[in-house]
C-alpha positions as CSV (number, residue, x, y, z in Angstrom):
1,X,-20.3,110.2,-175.8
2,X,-19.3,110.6,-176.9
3,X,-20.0,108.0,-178.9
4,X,-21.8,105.1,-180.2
5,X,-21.1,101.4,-181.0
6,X,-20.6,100.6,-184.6
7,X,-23.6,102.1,-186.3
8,X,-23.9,103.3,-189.6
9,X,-24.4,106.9,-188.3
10,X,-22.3,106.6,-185.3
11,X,-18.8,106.5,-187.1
12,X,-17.8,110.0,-186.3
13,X,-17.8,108.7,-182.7
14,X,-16.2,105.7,-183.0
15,X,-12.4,106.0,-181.6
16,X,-10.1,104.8,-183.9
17,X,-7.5,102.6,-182.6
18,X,-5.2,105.4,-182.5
19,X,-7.2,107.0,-180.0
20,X,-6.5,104.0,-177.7
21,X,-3.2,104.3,-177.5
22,X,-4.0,108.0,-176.3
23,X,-6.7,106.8,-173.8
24,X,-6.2,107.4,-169.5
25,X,-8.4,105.5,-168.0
26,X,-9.3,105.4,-164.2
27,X,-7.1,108.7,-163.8
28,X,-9.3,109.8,-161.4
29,X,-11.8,112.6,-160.5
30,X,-10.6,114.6,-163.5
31,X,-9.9,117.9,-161.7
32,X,-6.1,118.2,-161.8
33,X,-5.5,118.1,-158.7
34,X,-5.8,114.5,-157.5
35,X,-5.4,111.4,-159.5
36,X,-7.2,108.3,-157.7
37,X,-8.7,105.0,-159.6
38,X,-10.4,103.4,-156.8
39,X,-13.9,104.7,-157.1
40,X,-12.8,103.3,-161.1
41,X,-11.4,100.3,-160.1
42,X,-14.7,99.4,-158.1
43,X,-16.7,100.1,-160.5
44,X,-18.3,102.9,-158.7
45,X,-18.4,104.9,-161.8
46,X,-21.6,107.4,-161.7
47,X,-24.4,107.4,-163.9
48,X,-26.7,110.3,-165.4
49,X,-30.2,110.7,-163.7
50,X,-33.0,112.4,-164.0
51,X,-33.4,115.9,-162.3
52,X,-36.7,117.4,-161.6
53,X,-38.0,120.8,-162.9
54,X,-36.1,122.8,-159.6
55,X,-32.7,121.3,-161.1
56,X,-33.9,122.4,-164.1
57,X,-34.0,126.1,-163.4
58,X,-30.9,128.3,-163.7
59,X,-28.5,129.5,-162.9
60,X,-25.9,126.8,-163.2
61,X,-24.2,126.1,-159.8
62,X,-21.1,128.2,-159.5
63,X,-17.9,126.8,-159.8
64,X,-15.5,127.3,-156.6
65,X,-13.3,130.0,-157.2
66,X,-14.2,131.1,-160.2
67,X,-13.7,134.6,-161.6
68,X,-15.0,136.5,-164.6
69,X,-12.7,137.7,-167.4
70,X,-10.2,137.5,-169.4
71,X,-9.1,135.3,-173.0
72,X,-9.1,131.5,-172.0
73,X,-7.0,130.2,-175.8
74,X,-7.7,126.6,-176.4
75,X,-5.5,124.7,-178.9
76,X,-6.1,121.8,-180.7
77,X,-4.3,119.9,-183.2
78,X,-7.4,119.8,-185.7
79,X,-10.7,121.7,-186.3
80,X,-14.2,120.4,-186.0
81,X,-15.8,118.5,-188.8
82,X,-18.5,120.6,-188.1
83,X,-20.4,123.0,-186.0
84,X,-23.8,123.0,-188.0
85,X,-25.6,121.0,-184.4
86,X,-27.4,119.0,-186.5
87,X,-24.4,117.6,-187.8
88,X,-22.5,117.2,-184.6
89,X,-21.7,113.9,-183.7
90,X,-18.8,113.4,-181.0
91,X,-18.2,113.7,-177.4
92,X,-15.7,116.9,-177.8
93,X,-17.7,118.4,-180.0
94,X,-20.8,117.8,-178.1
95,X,-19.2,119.7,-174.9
96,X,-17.2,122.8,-176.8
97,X,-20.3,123.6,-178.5
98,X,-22.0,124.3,-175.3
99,X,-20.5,127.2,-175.4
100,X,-22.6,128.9,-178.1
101,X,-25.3,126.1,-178.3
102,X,-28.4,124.7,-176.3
103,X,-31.1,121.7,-176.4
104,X,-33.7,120.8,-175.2
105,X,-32.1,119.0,-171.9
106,X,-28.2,118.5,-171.0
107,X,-26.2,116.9,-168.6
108,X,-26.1,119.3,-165.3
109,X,-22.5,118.3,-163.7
110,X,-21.7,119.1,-159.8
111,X,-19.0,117.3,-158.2
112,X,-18.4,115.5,-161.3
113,X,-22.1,114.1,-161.1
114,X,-24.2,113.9,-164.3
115,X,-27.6,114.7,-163.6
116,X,-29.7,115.2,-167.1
117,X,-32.0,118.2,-166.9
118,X,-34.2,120.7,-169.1
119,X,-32.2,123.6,-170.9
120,X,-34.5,125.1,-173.5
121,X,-36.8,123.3,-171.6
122,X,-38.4,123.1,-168.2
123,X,-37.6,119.6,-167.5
124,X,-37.1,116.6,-169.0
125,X,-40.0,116.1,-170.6
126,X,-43.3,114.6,-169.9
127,X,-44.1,111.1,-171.7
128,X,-48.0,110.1,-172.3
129,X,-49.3,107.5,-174.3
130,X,-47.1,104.5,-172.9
131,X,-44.0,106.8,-174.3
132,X,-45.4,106.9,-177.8
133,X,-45.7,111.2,-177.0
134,X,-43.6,113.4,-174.9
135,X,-44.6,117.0,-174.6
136,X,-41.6,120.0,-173.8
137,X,-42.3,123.4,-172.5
138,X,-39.3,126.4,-173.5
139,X,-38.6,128.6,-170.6
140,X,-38.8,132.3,-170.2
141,X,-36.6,134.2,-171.2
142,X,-34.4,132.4,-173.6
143,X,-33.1,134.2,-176.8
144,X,-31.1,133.9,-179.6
145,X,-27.7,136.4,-179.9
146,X,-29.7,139.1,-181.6
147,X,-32.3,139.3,-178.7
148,X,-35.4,137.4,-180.7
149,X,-36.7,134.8,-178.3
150,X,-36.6,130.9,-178.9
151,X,-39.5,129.7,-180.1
152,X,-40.4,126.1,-180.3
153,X,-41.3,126.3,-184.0
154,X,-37.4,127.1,-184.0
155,X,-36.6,123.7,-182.3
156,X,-39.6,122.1,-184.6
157,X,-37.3,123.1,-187.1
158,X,-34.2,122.4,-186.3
159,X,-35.3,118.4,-185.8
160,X,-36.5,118.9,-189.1
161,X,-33.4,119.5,-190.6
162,X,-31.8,116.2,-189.8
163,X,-34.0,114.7,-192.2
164,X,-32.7,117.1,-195.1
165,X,-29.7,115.8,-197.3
166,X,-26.4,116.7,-196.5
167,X,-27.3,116.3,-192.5
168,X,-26.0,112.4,-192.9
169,X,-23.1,112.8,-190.6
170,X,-25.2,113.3,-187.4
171,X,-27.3,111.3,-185.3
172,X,-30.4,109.4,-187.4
173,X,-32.7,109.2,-183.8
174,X,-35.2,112.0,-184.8
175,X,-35.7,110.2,-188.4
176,X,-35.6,107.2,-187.3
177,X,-37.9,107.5,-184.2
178,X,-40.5,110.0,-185.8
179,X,-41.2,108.1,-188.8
180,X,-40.6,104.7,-187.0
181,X,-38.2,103.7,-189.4
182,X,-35.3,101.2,-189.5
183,X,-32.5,103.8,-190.7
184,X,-32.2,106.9,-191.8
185,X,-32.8,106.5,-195.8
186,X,-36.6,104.8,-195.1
187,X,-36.9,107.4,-192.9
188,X,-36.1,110.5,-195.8
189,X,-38.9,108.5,-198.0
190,X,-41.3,109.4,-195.9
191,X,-40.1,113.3,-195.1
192,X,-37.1,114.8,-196.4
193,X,-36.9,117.7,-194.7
194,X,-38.3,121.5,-194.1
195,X,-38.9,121.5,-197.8
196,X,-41.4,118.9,-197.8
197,X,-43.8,121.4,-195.1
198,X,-44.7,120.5,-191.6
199,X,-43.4,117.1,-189.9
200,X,-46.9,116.6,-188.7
201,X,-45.4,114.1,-185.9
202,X,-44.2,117.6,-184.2
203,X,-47.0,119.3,-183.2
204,X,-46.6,123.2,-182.4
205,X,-49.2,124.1,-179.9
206,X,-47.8,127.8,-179.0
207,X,-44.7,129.2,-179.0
208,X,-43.5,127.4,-175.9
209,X,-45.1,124.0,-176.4
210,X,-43.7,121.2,-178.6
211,X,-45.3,117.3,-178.6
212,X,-43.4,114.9,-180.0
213,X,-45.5,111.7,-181.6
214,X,-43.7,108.5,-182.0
215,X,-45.6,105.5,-183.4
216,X,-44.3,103.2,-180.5
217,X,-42.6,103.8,-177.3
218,X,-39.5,105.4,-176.9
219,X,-37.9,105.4,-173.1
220,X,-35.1,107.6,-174.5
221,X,-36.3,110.6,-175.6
222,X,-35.0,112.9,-172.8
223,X,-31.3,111.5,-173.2
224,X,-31.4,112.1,-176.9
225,X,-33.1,115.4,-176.6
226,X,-29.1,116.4,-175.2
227,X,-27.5,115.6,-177.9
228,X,-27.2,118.3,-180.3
229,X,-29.0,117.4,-182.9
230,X,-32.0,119.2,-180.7
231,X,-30.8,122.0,-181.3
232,X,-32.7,124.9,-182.5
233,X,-32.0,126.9,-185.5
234,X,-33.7,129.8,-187.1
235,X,-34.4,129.5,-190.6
236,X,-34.1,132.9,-191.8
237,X,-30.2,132.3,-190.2
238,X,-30.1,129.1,-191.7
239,X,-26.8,129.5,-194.5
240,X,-26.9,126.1,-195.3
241,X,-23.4,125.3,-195.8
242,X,-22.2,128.2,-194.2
243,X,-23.8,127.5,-190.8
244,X,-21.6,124.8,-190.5
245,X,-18.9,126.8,-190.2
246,X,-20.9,129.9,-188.8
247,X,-23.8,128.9,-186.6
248,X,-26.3,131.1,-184.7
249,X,-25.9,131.3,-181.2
250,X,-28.5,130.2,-178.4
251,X,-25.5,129.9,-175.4
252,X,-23.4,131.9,-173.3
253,X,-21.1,132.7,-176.0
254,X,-21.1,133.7,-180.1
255,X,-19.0,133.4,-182.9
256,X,-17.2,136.4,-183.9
257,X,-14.9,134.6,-186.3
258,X,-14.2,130.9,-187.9
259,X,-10.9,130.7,-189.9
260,X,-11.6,127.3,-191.0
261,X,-8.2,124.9,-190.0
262,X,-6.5,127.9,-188.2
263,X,-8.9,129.9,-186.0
264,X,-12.2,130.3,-184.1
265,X,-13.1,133.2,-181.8
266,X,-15.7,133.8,-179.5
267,X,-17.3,136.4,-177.2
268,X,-20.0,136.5,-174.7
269,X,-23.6,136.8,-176.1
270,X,-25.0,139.8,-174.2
271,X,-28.9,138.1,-174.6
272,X,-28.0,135.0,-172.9
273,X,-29.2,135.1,-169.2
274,X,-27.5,132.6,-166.9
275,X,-30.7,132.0,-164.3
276,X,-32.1,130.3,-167.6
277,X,-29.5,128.0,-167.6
278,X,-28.5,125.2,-165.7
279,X,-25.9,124.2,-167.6
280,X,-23.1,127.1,-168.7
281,X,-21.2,129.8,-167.1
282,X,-20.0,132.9,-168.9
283,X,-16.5,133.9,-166.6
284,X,-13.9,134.2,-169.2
285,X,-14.5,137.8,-171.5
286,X,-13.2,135.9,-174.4
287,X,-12.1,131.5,-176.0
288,X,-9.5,131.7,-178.6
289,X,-9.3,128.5,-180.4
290,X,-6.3,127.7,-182.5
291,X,-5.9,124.8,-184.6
292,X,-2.6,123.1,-186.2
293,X,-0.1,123.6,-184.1
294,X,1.3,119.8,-182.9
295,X,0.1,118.5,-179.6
296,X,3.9,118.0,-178.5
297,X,4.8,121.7,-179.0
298,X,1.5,122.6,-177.4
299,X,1.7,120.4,-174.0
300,X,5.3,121.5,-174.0
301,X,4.6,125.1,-173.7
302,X,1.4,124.6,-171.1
303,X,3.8,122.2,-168.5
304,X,6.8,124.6,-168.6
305,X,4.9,127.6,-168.7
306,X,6.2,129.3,-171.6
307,X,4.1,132.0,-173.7
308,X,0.6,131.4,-173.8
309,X,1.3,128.2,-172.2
310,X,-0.6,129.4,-168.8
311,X,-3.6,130.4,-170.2
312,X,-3.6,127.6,-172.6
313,X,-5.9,124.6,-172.6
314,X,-6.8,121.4,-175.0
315,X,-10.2,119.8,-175.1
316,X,-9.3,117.5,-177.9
317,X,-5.9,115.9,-177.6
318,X,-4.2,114.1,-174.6
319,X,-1.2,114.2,-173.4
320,X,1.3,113.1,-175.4
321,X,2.6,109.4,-174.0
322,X,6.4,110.7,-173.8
323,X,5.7,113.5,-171.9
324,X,3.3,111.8,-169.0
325,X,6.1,109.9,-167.1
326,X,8.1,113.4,-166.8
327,X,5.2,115.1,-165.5
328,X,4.1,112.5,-163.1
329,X,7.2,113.3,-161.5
330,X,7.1,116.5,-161.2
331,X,4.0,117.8,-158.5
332,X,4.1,121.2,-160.0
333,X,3.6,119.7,-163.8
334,X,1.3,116.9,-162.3
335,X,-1.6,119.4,-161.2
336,X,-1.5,120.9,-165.0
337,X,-3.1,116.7,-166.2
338,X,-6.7,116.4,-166.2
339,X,-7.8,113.2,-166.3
340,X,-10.6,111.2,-166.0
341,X,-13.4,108.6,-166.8
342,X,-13.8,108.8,-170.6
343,X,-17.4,108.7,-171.1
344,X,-18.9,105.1,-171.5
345,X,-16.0,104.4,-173.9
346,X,-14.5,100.6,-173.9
347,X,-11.7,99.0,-175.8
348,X,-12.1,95.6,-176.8
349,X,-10.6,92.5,-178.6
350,X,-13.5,92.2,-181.8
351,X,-14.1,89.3,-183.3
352,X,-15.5,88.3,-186.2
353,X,-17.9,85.3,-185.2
354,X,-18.6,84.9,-188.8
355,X,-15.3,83.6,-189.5
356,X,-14.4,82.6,-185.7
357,X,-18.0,80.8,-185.6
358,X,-17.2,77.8,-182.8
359,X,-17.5,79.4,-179.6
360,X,-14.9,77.2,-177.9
361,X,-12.1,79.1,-180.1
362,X,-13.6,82.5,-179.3
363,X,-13.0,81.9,-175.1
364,X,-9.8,80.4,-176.1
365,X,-8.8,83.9,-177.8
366,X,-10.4,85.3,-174.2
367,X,-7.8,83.6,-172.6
368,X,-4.9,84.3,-174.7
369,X,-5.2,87.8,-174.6
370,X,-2.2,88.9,-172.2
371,X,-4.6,92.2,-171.1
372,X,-1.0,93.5,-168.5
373,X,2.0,93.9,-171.0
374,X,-1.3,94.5,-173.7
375,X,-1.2,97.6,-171.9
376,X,2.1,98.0,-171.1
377,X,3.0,99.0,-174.8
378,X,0.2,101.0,-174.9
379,X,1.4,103.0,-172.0
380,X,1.0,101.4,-168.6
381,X,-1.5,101.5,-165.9
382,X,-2.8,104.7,-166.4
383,X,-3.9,103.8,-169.3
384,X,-7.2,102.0,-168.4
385,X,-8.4,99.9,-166.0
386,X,-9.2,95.9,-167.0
387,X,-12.6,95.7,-168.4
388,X,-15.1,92.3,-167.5
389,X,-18.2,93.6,-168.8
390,X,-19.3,94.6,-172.5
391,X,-20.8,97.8,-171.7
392,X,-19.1,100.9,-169.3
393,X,-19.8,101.5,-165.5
394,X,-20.8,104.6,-166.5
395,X,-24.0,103.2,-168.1
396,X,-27.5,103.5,-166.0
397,X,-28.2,100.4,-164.4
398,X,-24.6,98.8,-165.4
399,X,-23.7,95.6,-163.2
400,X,-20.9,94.4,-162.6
401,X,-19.8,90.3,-164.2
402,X,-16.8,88.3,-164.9
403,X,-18.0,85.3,-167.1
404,X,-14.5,83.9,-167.6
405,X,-12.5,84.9,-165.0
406,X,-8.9,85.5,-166.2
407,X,-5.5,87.1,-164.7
408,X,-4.5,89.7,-166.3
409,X,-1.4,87.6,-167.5
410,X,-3.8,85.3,-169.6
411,X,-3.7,81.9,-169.2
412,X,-2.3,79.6,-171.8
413,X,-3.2,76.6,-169.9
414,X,-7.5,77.5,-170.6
415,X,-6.6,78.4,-173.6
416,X,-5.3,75.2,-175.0
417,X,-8.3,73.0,-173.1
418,X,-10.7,75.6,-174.8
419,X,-8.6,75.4,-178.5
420,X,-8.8,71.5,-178.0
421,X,-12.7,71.2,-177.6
422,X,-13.0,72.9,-180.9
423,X,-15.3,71.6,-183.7
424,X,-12.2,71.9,-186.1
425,X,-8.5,72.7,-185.3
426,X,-7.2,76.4,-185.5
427,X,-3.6,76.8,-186.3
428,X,-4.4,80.5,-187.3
429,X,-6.1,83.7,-186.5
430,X,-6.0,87.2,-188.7
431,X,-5.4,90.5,-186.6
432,X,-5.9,94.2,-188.5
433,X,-4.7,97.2,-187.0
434,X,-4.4,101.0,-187.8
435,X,-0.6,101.4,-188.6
436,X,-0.3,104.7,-186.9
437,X,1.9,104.3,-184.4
438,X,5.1,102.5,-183.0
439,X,2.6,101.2,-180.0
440,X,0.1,99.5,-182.3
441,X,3.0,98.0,-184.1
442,X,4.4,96.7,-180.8
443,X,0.7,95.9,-179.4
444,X,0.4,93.4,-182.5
445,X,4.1,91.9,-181.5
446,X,2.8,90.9,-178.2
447,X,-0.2,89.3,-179.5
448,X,1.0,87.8,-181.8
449,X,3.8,86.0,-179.1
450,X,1.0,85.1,-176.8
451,X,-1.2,83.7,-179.8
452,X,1.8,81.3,-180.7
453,X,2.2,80.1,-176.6
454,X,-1.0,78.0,-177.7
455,X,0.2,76.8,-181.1
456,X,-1.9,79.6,-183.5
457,X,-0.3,82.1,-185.6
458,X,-1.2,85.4,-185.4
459,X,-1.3,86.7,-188.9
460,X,-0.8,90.6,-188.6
461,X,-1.9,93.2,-191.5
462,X,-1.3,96.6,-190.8
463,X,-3.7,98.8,-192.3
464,X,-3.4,102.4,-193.5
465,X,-5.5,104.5,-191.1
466,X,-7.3,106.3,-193.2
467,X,-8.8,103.0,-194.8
468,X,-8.6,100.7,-191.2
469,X,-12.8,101.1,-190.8
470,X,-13.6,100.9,-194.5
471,X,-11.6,98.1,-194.1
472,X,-12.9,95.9,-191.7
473,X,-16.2,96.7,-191.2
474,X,-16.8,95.0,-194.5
475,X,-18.8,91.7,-194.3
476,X,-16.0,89.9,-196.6
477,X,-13.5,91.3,-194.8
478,X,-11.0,88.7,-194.9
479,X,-9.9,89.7,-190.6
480,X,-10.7,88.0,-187.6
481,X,-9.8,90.1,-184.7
482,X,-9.2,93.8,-184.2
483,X,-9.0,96.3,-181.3
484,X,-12.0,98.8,-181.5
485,X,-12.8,101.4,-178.9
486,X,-16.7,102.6,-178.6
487,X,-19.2,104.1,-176.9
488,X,-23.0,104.4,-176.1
489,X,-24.6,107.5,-177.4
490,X,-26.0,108.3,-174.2
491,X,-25.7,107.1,-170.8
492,X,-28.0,104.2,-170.9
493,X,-27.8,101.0,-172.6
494,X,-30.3,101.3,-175.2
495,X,-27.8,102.2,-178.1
496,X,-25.2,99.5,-177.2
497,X,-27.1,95.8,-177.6
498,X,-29.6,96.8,-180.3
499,X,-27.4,98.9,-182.7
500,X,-24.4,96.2,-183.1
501,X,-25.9,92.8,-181.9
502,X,-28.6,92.1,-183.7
503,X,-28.5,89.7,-187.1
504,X,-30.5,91.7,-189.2
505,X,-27.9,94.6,-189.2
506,X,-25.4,95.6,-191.6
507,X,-21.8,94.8,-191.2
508,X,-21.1,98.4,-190.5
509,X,-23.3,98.2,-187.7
510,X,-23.2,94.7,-186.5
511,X,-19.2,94.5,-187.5
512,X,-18.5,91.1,-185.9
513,X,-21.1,89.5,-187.6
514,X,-22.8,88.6,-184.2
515,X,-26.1,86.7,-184.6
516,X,-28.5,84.8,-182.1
517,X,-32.2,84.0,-182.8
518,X,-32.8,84.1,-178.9
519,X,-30.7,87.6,-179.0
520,X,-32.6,88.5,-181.5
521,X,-36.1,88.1,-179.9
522,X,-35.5,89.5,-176.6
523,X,-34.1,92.7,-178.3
524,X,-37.5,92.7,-180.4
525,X,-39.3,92.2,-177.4
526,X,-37.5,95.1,-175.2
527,X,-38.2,97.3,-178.4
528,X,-41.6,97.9,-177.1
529,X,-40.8,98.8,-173.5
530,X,-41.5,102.5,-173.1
531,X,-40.3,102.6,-169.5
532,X,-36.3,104.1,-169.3
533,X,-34.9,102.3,-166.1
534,X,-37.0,99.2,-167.3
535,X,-35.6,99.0,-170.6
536,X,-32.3,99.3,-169.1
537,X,-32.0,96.4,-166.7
538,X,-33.8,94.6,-169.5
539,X,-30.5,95.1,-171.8
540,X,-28.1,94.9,-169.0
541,X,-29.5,91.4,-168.2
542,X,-29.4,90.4,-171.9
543,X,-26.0,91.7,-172.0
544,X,-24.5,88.8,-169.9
545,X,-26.8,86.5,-172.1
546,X,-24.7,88.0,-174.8
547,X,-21.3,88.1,-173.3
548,X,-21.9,84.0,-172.5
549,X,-21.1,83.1,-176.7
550,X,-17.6,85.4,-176.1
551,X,-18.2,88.0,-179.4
552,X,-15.6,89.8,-178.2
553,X,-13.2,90.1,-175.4
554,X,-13.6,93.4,-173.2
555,X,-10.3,95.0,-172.5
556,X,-10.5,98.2,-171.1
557,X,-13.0,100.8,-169.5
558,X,-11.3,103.9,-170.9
559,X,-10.4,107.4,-169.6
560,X,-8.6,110.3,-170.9
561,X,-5.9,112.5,-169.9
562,X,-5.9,115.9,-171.2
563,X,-3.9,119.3,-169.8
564,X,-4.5,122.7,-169.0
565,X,-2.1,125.6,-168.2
566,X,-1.4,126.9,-164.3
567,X,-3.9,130.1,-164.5
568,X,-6.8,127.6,-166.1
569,X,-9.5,126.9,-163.5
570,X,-12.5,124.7,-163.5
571,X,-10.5,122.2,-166.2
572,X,-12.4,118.5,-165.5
573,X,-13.3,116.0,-167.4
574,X,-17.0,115.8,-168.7
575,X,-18.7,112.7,-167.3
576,X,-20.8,112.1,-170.3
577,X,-18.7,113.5,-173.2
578,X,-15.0,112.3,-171.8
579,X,-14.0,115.7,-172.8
580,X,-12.4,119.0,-170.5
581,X,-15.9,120.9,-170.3
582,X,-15.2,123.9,-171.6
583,X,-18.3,126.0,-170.0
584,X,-16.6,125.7,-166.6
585,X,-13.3,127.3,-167.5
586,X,-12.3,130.1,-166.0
587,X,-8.6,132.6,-165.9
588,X,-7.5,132.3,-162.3
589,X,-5.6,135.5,-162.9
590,X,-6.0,137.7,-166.3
């Protein structure tokens, strides 16, 4: 969720490598209760659909056994960047703030099945014009926490906003697409916000009518009318700074209180009316988030009960690594894990083909990586499943490859054939990493003793982790391989291939330096496609075309593993934002 691959605007989303260390994949159906990888493991993984306008219509389907009432306190080591929505711009954050926010569509889940549907909306939108337009109607019924109803001039201006400064940090689509723009900074040239008037490319019709007009096709729009950059804000509410810490509420919930870095409280919004919404539920009376207290201390307390420990949940952090092998063990402590697929995030080996440029050293590095004691240090099994394909299973119309089949031992042998068809001789490689932790430091130990099996030195820099992005995503950058764990921004390829593969982008996009004229013109040429599921399999099959000159090694399809106390119910993993989905909790007793 997410996230997105490197892209100038997508770095809030971008896992740092600390976060692998962290990640659970193939844990399982995410409910707490049962912990299988095969539907994982096959890549079986489920994709976000389209619903129709009937799955559009509330009420959300209820969860089994849930009851209202009650303070649900959720306790994360940090507070969020932000909760202005245009500003929002990371899986977690996406899924909390359902609680008090709602777009245009968002990801209906039953079952643990995505399916995308409207919110504010009837439906998912209605494209004309070969995609270039796409028309919304708001339901009935919807209202903001004081009662006033949403209007779509409020949504018109909302989108507005994210052309504004100071709204940098959040997703560039609207600019970008509206304007038909590059990035976001041509994109401000032409409108820089509410303060320049009406964005004529957003036509207001009445008060529940909205037609978006791009000037060329765009297949996405639905999926990127979830994230929460659609949302709507009022502007006689609109505090500017302060609504990023404060903002109006459209969901089942409302902020009473924000105690920046220590406290945020929430209560239900009486003018929210659940047979508008597919999406939330309102059970608990009351969320109590506190922030600063350290992960350890906090999974200590949920698994052994003590304090608030039973009503206690986390939506940010994992389980800590030295705690997992205690609870597995334990069937009472094992129920209290929630784990599951993490989104569409991967890990994998980058490298720099600007520096690495002959493509016979880059499969030899394929086959050197030693991808089972790799993740041994890193935590074991459960921490992902091996990964043969550049983009997730849980991407619409993802197949399934293995270019360069390889055991998960590596294999030296291939390796040294692959080293000695190279142009000129390597004797040495570069490898950064974010010195955070005693895995990375041992991760970097073991590839640095597989490296040597074939006669290269692995030369290791450990990087500060605060400067470990800044770092490396610089074109001089003087580092030819890192670990980097990403995401698509939504569940379909089309922010994967043509947001870090193509030449003509920047080195914080296009990090590895990747560049193909073939690439190049196929992405061009998919551009124009304004038909979703076409466009797709258009960049899936470019993908292997891709994946054929080895710009990086896939590693891992990545998980999480989070934990919620014995009287939390409904704690699962979000399909799409790899997050506990907080609008489905509920106190089992209170």
């Amino acid at each position: 969720m997410p996230g997105s691959t490197p892209r100038a605007a997508a770095l809030p989303v971008i896992a740092t490598t600390a976060a692998l260390l962290l990640c659970s994949c193939s844990a399982g159906a995410g409910t707490g209760e049962a912990r299988d990888s095969t539907a994982v493991q096959s890549g079986k993984r489920l994709s976000a659909v389209l619903g129709t306008a009937k799955d559009s219509a509330g009420p959300a389907p209820a969860v089994p056994g849930a009851r209202p009432g009650g303070t649900v306190t959720v306790a994360n080591l940090v507070d969020y960047p932000h909760l202005d929505p245009q500003k929002i711009y990371s899986g977690e954050s996406y899924s909390t703030s359902l609680l008090w926010g709602r777009q245009l569509t968002q990801y209906q889940v039953v079952d643990g099945r995505p399916t995308l549907v409207g919110d504010l909306a009837t439906d998912t939108g209605t494209p004309s014009d070969g995609g270039r337009t796409w028309t919304y109607h708001l339901k009935d019924g919807i209202a903001w926490e004081d009662g006033k109803p949403i209007t779509a001039e409020h949504v018109k201006y909302g989108i507005e906003r994210t052309f504004a400064p100071g709204f940098e940090a959040g997703p560039t689509y609207w600019p970008e697409w509206l304007t038909g723009s590059k990035d976001r900074s041509s994109a401000v040239k032409k409108y820089g916000g509410p303060k320049d008037g009406d964005l004529d490319d957003i036509e207001i019709p009445d008060d529940k009518t909205i037609v978006f007009h791009f000037p060329r096709p765009e297949a996405d729009v639905p999926y990127m009318a979830a994230q929460s950059s659609s949302s709507p804000v009022r502007e006689d509410k609109d505090s500017g700074t302060g609504y990023d810490v404060k903002p109006f509420a459209t969901g089942p919930y409302r902020i009473v209180e924000h105690k920046q870095n220590r406290s945020l409280t929430l209560e239900r919004n009486p003018y929210w009316k659940a047979e508008t919404d597919p999406i939330r539920h309102q059970y608990p009376d009351r969320f109590e988030f506190t922030f600063g207290k350290q992960t350890l201390n906090t999974a200590q307390e949920v698994l052994n009960g003590r304090g608030d420990g039973p009503t206690t949940v986390s939506t940010k952090n994992e389980l800590p690594p030295e705690l997992f092998a205690t609870a597995e063990r334990d069937p009472a402590k094992r129920k209290l894990i929630v784990s599951g697929s993490r989104g569409a995030y991967t890990n994998d080996l980058y490298i720099k083909n600007s520096r690495v440029t002959d493509p016979e050293v880059r499969k030899a590095i394929h086959y050197l990586l030693p991808r089972a004691q790799a993740r041994q240090v890193l935590g074991g099994p459960h921490v992902g499943d091996f990964a043969t394909t550049l983009s997730s299973p849980a991407v619409v119309g993802w197949k399934k490859y293995d270019l360069y089949p390889v055991a998960p031992t590596g294999d030296i042998t291939k390796a040294k054939e692959h080293l000695a068809r190279a142009k000129k001789k390597v004797t040495k490689l570069t490898y950064a990493y974010s010195a955070d932790s005693l895995q990375q430091d041992r991760l970097a130990q073991v590839l640095g003793d597989a490296f040597a099996k074939a006669g290269v030195k692995l030369v290791v820099k450990r990087l500060e982790p605060s400067a470990f992005y800044n770092e490396v995503f610089r074109g001089p950058a003087p580092y030819d391989l890192w670990l980097n764990t990403t995401s698509v921004d939504w569940p379909t390829p089309s922010t994967l291939l043509p947001d870090s593969f193509h030449s003509k982008l920047d080195a914080l996009n296009n990090s590895i330096r990747y560049a193909n004229p073939k690439v190049d013109r196929e992405l061009e040429r998919i551009e124009s496609i304004g038909d979703a599921r076409r466009k797709a399999d258009a960049l899936i099959a470019l993908e292997e075309v891709v994946m054929k000159d080895v710009p990086v090694v896939p590693f891992l399809y990545c998980g999480i593993s989070e934990f919620r106390g014995a009287d939390i119910g409904g704690a699962a993993i979000h399909p799409i934002y790899g997050a506990i989905s907080a609008v489905d909790l509920y106190l089992k007793k209170s």
